[in-house]
Backbone and ligand atoms as CSV (ligand in chain L), in Angstrom:
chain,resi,resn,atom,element,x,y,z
A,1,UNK,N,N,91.472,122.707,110.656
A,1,UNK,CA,C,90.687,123.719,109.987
A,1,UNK,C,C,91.321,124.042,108.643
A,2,UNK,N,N,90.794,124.524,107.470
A,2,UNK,CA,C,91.073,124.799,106.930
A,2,UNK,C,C,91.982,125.777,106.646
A,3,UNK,N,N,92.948,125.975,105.690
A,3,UNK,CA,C,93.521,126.916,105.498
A,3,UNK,C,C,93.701,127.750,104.107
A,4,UNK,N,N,93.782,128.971,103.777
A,4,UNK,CA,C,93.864,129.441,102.386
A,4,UNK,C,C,94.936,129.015,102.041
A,5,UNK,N,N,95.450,128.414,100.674
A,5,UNK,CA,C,96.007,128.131,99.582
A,5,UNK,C,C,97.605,129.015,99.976
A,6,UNK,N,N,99.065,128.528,99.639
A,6,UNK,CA,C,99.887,130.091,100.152
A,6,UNK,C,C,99.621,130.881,98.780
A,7,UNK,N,N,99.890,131.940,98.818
A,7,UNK,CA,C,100.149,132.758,97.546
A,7,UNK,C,C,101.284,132.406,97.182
A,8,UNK,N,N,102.221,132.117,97.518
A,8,UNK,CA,C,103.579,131.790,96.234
A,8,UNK,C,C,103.279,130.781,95.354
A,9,UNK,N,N,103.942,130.414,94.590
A,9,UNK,CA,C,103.724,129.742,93.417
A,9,UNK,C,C,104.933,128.389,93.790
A,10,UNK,N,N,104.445,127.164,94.149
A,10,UNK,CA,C,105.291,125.774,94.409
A,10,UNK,C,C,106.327,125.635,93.397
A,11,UNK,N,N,105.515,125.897,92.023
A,11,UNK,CA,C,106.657,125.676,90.516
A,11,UNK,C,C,107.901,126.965,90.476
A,12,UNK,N,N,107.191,127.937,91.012
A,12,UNK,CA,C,107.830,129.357,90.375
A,12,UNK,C,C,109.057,129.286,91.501
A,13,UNK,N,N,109.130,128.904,92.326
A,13,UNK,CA,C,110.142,128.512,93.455
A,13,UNK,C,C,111.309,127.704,93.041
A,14,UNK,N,N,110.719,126.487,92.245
A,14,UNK,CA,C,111.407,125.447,92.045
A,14,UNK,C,C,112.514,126.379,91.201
A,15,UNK,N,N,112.134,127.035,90.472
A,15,UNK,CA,C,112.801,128.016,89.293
A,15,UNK,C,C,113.488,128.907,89.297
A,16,UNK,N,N,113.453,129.469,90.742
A,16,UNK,CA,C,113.945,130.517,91.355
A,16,UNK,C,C,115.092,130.368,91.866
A,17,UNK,N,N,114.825,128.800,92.947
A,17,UNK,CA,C,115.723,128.076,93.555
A,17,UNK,C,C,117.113,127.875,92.584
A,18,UNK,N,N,116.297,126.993,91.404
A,18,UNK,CA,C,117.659,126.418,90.464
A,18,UNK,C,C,118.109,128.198,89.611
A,19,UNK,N,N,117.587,129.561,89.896
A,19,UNK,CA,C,118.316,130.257,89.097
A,19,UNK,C,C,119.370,130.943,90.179
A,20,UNK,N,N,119.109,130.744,91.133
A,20,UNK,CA,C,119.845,131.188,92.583
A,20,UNK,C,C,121.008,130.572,92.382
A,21,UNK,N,N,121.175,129.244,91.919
A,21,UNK,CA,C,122.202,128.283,92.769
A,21,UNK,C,C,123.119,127.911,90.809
A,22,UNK,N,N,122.862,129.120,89.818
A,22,UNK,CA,C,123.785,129.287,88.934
A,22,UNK,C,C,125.243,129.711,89.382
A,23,UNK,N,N,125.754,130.214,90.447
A,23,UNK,CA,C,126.620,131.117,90.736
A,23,UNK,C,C,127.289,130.273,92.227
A,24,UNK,N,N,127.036,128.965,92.408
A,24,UNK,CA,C,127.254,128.564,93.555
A,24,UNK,C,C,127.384,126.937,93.041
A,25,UNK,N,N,128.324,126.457,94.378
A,25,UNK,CA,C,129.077,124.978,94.182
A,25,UNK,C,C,127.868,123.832,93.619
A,26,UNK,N,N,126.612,124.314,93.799
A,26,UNK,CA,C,125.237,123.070,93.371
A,26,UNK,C,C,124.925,123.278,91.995
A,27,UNK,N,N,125.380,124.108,91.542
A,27,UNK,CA,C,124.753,124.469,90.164
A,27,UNK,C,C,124.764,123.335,89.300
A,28,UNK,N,N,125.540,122.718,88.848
A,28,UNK,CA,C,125.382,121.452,88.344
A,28,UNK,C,C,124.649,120.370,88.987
A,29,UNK,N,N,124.482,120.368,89.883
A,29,UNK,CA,C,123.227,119.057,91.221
A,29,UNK,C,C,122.026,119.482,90.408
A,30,UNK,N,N,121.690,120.907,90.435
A,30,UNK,CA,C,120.662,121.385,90.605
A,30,UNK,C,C,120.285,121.615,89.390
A,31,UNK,N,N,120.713,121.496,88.067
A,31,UNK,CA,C,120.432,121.930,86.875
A,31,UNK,C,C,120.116,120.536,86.568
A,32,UNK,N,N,121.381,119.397,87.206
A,32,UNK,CA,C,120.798,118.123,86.513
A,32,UNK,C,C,119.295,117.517,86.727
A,33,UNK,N,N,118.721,118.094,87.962
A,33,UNK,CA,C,117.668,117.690,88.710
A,33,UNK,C,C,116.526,118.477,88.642
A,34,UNK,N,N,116.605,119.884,87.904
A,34,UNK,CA,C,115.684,121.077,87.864
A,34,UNK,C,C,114.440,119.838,87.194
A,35,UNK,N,N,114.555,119.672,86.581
A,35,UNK,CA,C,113.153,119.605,85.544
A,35,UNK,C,C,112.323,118.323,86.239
A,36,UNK,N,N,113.138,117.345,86.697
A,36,UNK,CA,C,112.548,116.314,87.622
A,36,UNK,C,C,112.180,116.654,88.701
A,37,UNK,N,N,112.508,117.704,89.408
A,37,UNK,CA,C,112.031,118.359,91.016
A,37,UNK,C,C,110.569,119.281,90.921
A,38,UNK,N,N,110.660,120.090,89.443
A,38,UNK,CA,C,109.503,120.597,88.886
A,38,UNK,C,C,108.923,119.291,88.880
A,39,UNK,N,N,109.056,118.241,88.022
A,39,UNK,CA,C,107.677,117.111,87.592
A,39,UNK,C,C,106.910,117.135,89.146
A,40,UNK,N,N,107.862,116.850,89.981
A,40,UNK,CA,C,107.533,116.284,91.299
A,40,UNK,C,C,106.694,117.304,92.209
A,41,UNK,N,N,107.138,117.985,91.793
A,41,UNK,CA,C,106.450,119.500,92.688
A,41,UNK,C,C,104.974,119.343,91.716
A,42,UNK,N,N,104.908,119.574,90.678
A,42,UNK,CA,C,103.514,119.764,90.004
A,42,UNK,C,C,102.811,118.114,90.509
A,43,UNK,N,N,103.079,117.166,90.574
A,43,UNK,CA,C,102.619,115.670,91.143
A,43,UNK,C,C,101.970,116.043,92.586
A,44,UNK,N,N,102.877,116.913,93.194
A,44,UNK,CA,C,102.364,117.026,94.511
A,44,UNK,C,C,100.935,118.068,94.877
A,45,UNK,N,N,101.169,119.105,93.503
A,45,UNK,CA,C,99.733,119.725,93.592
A,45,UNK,C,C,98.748,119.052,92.826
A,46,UNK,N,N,99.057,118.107,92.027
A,46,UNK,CA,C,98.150,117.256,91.237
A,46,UNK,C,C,97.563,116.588,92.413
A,47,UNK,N,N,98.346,115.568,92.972
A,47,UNK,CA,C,97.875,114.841,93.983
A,47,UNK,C,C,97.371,115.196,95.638
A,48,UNK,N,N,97.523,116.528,95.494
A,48,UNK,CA,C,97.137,117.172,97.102
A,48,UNK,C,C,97.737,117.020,98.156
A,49,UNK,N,N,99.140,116.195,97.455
A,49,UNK,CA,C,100.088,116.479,98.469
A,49,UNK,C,C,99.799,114.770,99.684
A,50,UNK,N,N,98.731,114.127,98.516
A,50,UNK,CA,C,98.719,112.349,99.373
A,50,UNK,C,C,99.816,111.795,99.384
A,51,UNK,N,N,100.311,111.004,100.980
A,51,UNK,CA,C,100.991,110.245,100.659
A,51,UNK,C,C,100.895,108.806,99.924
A,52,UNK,N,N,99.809,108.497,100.038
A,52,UNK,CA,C,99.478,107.226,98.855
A,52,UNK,C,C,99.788,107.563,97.781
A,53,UNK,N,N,100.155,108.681,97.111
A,53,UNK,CA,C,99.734,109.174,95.656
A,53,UNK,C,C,101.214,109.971,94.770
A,54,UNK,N,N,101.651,110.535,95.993
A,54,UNK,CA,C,103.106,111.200,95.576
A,54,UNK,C,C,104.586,110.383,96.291
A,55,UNK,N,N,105.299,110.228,94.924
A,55,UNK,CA,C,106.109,109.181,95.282
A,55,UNK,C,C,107.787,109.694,95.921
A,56,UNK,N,N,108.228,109.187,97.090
A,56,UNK,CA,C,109.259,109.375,97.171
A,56,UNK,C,C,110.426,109.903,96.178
A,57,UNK,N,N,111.558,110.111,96.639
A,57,UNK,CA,C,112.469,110.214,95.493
A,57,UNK,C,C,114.020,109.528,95.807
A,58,UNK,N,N,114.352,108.292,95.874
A,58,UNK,CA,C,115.231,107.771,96.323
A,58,UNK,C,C,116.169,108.117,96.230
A,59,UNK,N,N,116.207,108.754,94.708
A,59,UNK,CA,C,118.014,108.674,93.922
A,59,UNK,C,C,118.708,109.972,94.565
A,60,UNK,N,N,117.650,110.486,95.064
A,60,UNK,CA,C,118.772,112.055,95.652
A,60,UNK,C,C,118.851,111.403,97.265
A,61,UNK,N,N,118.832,110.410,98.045
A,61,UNK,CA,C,118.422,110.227,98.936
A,61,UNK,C,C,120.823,110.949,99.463
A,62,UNK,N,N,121.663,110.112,98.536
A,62,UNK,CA,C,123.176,110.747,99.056
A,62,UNK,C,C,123.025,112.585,98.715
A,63,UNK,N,N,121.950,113.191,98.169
A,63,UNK,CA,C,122.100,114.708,98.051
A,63,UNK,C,C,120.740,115.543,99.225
A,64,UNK,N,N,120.524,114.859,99.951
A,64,UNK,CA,C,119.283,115.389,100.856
A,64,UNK,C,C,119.766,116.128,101.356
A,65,UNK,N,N,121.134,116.752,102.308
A,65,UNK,CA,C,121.245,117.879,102.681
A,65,UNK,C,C,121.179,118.955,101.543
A,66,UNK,N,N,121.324,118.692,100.012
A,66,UNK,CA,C,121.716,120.543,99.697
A,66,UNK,C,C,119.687,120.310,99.916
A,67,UNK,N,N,119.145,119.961,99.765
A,67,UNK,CA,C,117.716,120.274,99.821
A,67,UNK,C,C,117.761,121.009,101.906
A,68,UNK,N,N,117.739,119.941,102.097
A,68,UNK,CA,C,117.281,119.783,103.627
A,68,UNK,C,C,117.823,122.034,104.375
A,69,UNK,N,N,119.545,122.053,103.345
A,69,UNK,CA,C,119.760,123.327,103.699
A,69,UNK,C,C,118.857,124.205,103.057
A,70,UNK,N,N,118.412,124.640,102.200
A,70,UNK,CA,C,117.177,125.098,101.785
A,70,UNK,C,C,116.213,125.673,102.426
A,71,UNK,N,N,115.953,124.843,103.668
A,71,UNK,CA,C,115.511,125.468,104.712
A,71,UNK,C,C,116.191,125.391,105.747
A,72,UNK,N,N,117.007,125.050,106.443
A,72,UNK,CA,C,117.703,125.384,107.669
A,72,UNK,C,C,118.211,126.722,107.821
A,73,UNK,N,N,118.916,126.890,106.962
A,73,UNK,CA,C,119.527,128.420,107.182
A,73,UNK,C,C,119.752,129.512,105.825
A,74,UNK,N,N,118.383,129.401,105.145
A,74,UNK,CA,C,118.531,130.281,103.918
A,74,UNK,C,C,119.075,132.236,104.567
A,75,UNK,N,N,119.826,132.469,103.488
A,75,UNK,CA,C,120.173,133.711,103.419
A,75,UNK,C,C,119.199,134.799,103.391
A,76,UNK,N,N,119.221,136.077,103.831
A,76,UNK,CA,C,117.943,137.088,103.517
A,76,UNK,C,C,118.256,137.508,101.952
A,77,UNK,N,N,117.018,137.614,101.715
A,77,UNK,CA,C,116.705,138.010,100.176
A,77,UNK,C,C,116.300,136.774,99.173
A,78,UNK,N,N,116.890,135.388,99.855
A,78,UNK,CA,C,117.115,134.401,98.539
A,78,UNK,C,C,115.158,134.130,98.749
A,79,UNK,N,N,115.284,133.398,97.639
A,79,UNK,CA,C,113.400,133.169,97.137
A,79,UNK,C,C,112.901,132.350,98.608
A,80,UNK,N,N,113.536,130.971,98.760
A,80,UNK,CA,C,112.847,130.679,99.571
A,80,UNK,C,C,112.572,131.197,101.149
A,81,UNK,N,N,113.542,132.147,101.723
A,81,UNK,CA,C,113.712,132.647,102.697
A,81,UNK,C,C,112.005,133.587,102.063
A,82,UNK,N,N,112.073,133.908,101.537
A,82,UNK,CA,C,110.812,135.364,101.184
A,82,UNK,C,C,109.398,134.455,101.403
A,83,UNK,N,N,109.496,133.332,100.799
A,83,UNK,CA,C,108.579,132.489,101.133
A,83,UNK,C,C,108.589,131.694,102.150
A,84,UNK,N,N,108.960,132.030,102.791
A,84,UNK,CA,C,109.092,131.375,104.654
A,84,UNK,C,C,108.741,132.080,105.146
A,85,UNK,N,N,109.320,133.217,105.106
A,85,UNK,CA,C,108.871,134.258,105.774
A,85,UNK,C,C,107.123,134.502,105.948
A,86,UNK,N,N,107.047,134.326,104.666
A,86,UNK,CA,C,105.153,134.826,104.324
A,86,UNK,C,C,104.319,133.318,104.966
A,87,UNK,N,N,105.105,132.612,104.784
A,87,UNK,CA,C,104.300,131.680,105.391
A,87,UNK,C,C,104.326,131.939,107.428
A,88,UNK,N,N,105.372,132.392,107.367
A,88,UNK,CA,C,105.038,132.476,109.145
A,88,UNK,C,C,104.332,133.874,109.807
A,89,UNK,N,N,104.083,134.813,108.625
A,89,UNK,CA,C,103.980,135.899,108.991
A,89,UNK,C,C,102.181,136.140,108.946
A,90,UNK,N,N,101.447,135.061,109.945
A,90,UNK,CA,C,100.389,134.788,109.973
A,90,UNK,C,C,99.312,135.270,111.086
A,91,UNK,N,N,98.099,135.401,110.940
A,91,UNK,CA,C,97.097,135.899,112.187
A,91,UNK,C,C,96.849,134.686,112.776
A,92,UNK,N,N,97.088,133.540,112.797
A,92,UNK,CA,C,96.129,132.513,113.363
A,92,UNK,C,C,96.614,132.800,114.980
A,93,UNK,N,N,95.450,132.604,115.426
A,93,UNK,CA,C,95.002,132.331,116.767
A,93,UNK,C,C,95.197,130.928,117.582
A,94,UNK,N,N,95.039,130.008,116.730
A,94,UNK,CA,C,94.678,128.580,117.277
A,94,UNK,C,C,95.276,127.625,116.055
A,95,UNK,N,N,95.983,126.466,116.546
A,95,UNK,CA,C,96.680,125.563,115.928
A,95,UNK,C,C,95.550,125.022,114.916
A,96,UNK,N,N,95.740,125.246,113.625
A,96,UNK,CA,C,95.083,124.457,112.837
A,96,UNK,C,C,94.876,122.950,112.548
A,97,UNK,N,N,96.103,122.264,113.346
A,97,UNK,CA,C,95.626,120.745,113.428
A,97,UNK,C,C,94.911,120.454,114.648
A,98,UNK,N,N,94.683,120.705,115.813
A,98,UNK,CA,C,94.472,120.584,117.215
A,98,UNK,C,C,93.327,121.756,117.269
A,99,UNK,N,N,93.232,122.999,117.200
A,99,UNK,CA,C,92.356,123.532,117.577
A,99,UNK,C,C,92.838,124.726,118.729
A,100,UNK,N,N,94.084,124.171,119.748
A,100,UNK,CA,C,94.228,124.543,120.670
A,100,UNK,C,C,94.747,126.202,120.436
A,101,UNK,N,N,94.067,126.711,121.575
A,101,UNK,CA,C,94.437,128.436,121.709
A,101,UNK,C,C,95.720,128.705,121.444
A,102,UNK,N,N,96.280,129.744,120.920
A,102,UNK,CA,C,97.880,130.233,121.028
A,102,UNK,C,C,98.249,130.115,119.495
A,103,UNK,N,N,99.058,131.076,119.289
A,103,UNK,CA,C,99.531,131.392,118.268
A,103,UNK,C,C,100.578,130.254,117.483
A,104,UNK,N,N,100.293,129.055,116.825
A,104,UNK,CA,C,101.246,128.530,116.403
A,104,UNK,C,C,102.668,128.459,115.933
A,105,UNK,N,N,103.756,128.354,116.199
A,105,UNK,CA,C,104.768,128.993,116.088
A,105,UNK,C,C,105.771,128.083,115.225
A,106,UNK,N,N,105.417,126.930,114.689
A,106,UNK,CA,C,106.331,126.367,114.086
A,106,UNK,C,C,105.305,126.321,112.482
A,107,UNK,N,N,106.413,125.922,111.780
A,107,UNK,CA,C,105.795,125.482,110.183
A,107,UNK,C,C,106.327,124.160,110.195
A,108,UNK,N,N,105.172,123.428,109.756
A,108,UNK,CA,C,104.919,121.447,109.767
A,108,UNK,C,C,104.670,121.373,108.314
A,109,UNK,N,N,106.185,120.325,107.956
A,109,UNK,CA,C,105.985,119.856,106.621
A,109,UNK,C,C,105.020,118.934,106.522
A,110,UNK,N,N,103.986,118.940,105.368
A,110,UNK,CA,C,102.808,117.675,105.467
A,110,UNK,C,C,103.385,116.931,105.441
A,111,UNK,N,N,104.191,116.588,104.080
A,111,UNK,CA,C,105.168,115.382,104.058
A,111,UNK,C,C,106.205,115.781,104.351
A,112,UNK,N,N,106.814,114.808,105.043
A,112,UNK,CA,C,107.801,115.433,106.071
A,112,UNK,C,C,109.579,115.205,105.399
A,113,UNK,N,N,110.085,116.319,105.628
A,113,UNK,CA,C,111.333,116.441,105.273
A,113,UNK,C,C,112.203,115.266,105.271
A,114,UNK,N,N,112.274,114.591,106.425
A,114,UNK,CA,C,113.064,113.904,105.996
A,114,UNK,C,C,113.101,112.542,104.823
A,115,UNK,N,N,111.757,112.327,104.675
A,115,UNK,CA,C,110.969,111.575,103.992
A,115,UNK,C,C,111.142,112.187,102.746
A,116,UNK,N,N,111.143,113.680,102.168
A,116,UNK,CA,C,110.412,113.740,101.259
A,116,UNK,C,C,111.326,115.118,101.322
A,117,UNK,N,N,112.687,115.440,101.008
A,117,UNK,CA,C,113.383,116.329,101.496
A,117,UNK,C,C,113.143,117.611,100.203
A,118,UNK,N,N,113.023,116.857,98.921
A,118,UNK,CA,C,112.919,117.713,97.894
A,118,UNK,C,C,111.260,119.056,97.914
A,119,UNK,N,N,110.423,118.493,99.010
A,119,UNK,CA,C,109.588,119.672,99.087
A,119,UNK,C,C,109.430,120.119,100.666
A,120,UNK,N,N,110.640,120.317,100.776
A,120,UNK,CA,C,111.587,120.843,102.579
A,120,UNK,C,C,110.823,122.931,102.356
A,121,UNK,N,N,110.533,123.229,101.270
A,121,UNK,CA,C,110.093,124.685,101.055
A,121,UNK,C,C,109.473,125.250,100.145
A,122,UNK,N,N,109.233,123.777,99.679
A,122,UNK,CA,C,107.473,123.716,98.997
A,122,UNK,C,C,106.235,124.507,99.334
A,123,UNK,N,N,105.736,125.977,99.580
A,123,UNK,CA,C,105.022,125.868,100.217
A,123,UNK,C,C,103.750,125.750,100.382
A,124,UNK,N,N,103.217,125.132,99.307
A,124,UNK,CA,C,101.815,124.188,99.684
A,124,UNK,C,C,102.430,122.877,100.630
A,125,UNK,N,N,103.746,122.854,100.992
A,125,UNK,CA,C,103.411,121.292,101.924
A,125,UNK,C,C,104.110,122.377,103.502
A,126,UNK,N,N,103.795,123.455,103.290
A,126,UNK,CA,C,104.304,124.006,104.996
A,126,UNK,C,C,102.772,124.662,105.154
A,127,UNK,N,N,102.673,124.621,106.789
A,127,UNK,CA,C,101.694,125.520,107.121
A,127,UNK,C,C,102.183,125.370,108.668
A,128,UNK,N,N,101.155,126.672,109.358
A,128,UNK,CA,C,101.464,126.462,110.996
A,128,UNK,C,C,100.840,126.050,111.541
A,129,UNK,N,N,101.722,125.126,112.901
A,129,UNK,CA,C,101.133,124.073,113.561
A,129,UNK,C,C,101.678,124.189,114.877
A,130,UNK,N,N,101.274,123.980,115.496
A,130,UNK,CA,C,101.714,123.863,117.617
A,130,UNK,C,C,102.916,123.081,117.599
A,131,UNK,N,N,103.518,123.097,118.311
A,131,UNK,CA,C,104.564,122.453,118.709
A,131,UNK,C,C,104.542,121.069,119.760
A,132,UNK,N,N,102.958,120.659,120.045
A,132,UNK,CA,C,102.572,119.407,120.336
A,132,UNK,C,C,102.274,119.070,119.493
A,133,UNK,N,N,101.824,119.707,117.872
A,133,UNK,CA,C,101.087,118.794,117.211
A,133,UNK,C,C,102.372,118.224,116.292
A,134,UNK,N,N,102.724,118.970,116.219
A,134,UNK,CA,C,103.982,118.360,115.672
A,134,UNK,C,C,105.256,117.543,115.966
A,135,UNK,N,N,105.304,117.398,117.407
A,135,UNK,CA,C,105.710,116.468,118.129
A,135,UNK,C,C,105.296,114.660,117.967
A,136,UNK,N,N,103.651,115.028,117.826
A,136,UNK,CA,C,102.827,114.334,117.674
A,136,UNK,C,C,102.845,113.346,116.525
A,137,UNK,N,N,102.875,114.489,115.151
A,137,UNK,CA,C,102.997,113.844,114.307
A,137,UNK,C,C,104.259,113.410,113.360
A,138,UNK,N,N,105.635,114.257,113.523
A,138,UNK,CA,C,107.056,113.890,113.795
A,138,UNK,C,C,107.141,113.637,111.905
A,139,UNK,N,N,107.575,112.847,111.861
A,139,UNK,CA,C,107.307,112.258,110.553
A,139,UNK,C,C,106.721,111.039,109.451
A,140,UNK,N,N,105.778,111.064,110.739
A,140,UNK,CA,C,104.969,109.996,110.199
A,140,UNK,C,C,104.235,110.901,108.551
A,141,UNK,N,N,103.614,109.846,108.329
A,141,UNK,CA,C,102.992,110.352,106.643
A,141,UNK,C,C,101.682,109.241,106.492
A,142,UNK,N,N,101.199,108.648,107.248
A,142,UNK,CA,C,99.977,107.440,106.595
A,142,UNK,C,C,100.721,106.623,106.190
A,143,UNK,N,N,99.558,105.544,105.412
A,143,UNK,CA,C,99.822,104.521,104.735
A,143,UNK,C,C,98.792,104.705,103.837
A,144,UNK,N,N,98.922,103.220,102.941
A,144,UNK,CA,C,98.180,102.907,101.726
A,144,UNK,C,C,96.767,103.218,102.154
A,145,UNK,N,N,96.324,102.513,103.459
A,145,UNK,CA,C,94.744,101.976,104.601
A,145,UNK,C,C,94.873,103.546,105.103
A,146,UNK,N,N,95.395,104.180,105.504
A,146,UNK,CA,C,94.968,105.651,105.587
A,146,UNK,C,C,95.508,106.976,105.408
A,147,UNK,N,N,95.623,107.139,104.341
A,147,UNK,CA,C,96.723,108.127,103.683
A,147,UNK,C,C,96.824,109.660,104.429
A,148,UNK,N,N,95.192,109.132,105.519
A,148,UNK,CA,C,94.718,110.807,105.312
A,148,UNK,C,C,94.861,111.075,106.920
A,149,UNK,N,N,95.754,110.596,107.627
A,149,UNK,CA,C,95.846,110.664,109.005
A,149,UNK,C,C,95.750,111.853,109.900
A,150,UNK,N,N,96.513,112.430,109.302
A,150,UNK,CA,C,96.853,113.862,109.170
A,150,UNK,C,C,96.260,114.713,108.428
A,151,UNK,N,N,94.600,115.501,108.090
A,151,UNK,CA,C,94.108,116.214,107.242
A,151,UNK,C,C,95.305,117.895,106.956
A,152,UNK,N,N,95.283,117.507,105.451
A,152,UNK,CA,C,95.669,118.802,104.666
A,152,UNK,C,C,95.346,120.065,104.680
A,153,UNK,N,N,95.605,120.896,105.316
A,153,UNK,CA,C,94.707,122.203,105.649
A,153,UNK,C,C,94.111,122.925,104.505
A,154,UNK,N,N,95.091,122.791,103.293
A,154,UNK,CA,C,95.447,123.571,102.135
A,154,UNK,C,C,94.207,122.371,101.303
A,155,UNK,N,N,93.938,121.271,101.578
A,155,UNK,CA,C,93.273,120.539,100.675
A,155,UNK,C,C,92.065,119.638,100.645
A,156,UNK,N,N,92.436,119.005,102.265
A,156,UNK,CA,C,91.577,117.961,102.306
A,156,UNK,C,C,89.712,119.121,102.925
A,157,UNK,N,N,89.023,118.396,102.549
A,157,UNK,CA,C,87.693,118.827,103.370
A,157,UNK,C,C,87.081,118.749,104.055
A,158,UNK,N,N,86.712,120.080,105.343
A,158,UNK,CA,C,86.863,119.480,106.613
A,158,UNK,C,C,84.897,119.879,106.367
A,159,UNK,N,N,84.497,119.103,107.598
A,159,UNK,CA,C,82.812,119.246,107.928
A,159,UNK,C,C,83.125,120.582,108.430
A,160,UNK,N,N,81.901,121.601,107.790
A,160,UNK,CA,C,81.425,122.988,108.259
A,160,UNK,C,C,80.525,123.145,109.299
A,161,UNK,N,N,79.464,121.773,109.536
A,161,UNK,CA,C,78.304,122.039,109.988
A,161,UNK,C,C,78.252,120.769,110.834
A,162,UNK,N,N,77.571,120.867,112.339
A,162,UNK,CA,C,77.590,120.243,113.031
A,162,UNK,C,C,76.717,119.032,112.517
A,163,UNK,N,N,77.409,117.733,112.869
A,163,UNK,CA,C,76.569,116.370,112.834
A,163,UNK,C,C,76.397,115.775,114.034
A,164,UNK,N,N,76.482,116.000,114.546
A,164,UNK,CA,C,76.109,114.989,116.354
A,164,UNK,C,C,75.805,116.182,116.924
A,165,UNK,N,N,74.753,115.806,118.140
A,165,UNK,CA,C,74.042,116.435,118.960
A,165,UNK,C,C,73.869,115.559,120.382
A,166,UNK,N,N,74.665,116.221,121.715
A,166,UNK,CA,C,74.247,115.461,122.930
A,166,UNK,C,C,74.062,116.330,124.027
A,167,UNK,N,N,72.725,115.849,124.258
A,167,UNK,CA,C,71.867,116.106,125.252
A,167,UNK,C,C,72.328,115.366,126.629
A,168,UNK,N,N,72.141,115.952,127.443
A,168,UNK,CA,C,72.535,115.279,128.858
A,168,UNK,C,C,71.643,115.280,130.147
A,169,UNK,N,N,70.498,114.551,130.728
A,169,UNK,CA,C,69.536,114.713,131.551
A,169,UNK,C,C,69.265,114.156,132.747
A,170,UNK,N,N,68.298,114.538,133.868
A,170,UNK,CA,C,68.834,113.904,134.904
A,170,UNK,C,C,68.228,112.981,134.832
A,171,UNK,N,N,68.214,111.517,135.555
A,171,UNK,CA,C,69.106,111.798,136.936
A,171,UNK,C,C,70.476,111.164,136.154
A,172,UNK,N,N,71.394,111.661,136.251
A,172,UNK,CA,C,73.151,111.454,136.710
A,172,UNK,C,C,73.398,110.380,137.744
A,173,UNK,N,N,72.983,109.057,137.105
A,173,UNK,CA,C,73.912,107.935,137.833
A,173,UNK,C,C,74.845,107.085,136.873
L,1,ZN,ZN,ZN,98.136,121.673,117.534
């Protein structure tokens, strides 16, 4: 099902992040990499967040934990913790990939962290999802033949209005 857009801002994060981490052992990682993590972040709302379309990022592949910590165990107050927060602090009823009843309780990177560690708190690529569906979908991401395996809540477009109709009559053999 669809989902509304988050209200934080993907770029304004990126910015927040690298003004956070002036005063701490990454500051130089993170200054060298600010403006390329922005390109990449704006690519990913350009592109809707396809994996056919938004490209890996190899060269940080020896720096994926300071990303990956980012979200594991942010501090209270820092930017992305505020935006985690708002992202979990949700009414849904029913898993937006599945459908199924119950309050979803995890946040599912579209593209998935380990794949794609630099938008680990991105949050146009988090939303909530069941904890089968995400089992389910782990870190897979598509391919070239179907990018779209996994519909985007935040993007892709889902049918509003019923197209099939079945009737069922007797006799039942
Ligand atoms: Zn589900």
């Amino acid at each position: 099902m669809p989902l509304p857009v988050p209200a934080a801002c993907s770029l304004q994060l990126v910015d927040d992040l690298v003004a956070e981490r002036q005063s701490g052992k990454n500051k130089l990682f993170f200054n060298g990499i600010a403006a390329e993590w922005r390109r990449r972040v704006q690519t990913y709302l350009d592109e809707r967040g396809s994996p056919a379309t938004v490209p890996t990022w190899p060269l940080i592949g020896p720096d994926k934990k300071k990303f990956l910590n980012l979200y594991a165990s942010p501090a209270d107050g820092t930017a992305q913790k505020n935006v985690l927060a708002a992202l979990r602090d949700h009414t849904l009823t029913i898993c937006p990939a599945c459908g199924e009843a119950g309050r979803p309780n995890t946040l599912d990177h579209y593209l998935p962290k380990d794949v794609y560690p630099h938008f680990c708190v991105t949050p146009h690529n988090l939303f909530p999802m069941c904890d089968a569906c995400q089992i389910e979908k782990g870190s897979k991401t598509g391919d070239v033949a179907d990018p779209r395996f996994f519909l985007h809540p935040y993007y892709d477009i889902f049918i509003g209005q019923q197209v099939l109709g079945l009737s069922i009559h007797a006799p039942y053999v």
